[in-house]
C-alpha positions as CSV (number, residue, x, y, z in Angstrom):
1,X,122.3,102.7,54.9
2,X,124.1,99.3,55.1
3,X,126.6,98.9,58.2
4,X,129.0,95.8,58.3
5,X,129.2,95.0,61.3
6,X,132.1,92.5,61.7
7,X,134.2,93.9,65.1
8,X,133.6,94.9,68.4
9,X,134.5,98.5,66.9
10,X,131.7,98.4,64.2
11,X,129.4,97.1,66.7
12,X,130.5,99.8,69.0
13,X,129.9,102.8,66.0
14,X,126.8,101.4,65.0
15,X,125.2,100.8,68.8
16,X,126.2,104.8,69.3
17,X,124.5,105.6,65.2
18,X,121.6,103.6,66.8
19,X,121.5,105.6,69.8
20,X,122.0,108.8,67.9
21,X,119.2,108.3,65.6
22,X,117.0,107.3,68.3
23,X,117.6,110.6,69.9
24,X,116.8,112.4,66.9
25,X,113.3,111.1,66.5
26,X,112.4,112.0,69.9
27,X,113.6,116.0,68.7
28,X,110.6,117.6,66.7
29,X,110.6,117.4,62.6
30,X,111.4,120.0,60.5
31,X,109.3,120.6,57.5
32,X,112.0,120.0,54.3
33,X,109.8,121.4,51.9
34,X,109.2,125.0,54.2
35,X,112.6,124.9,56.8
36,X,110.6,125.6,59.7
37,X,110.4,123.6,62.8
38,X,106.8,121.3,63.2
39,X,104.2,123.3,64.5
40,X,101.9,120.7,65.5
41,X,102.6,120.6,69.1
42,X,102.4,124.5,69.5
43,X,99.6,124.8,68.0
44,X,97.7,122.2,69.9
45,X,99.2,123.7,73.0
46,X,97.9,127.2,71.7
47,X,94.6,126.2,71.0
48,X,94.1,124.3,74.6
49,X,95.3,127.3,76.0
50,X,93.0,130.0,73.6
51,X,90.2,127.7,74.6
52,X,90.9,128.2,78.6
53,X,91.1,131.9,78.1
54,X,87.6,131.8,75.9
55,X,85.9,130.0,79.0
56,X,87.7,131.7,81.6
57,X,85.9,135.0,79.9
58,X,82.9,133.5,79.0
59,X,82.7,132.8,83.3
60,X,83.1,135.8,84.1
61,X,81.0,137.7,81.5
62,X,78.4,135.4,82.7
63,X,79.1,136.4,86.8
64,X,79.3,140.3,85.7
65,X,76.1,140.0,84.0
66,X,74.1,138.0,86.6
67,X,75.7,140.8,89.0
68,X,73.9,143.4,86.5
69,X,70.8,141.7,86.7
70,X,70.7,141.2,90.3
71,X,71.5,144.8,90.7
72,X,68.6,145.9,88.5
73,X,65.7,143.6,90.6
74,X,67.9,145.0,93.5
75,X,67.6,148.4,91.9
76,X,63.6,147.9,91.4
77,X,62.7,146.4,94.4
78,X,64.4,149.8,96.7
79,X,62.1,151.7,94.0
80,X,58.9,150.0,95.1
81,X,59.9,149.9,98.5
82,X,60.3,153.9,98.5
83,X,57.0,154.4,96.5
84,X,55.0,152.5,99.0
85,X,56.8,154.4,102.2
86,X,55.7,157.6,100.1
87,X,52.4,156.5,100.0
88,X,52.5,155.6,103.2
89,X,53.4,158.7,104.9
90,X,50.5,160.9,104.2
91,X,48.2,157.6,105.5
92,X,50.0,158.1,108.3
93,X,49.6,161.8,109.0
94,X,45.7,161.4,108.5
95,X,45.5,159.0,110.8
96,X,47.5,160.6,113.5
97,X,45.2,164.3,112.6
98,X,42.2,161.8,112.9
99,X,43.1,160.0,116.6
100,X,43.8,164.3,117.3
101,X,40.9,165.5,116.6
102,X,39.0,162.4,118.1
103,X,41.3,162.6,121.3
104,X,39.8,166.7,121.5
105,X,36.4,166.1,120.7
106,X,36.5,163.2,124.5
107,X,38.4,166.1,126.3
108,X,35.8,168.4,125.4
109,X,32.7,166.4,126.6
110,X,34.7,165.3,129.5
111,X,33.5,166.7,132.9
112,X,35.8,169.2,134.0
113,X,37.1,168.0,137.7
């Protein structure tokens, strides 16, 4: 496009063309060949944001299952706790019968008062 610029008119329409086609660069490009508006920046925008959401789930898949594992050894030690408190209660009882009977056996050879 060839402008003759020769007046402070010209210069005038050609400065505001200038400013014009300036402003239209700065727009985003439409593809001639498909009519759609450029992509590009959308998609980049897209994928930055897909890629947040894929960590943000991969997070807390992660927490939920270190929370299922902790449960489980959580889970397994209260099962082994309770296994040795049943074991443990008919220890108990023996003894106890044992320190009875032991406790009767003094009173009998005790000299009555």
């Amino acid at each position: 496009m060839n402008m003759q610029i020769n007046t402070n008119t010209s210069a005038s329409n050609a400065y505001r063309e200038l400013a014009a086609a300036q402003t239209g660069l700065a727009q985003p490009t439409v593809a001639i060949s498909s009519g759609l508006a450029s992509t590009e920046p959308a998609v980049t925008a897209d994928s930055v944001n897909f890629e947040g959401k894929t960590r943000a789930v991969s997070a807390e898949n992660t927490l939920a299952a270190a929370s299922r594992l902790s449960n489980n050894a959580m889970a397994e030690q209260m099962v082994h706790l309770t296994r040795l408190s049943i074991l443990a209660q008919p220890i108990t009882a023996v003894s106890a019968q044992a320190t009875q009977a032991n406790s009767d056996v003094l009173q009998l050879l005790r000299p009555a008062a």
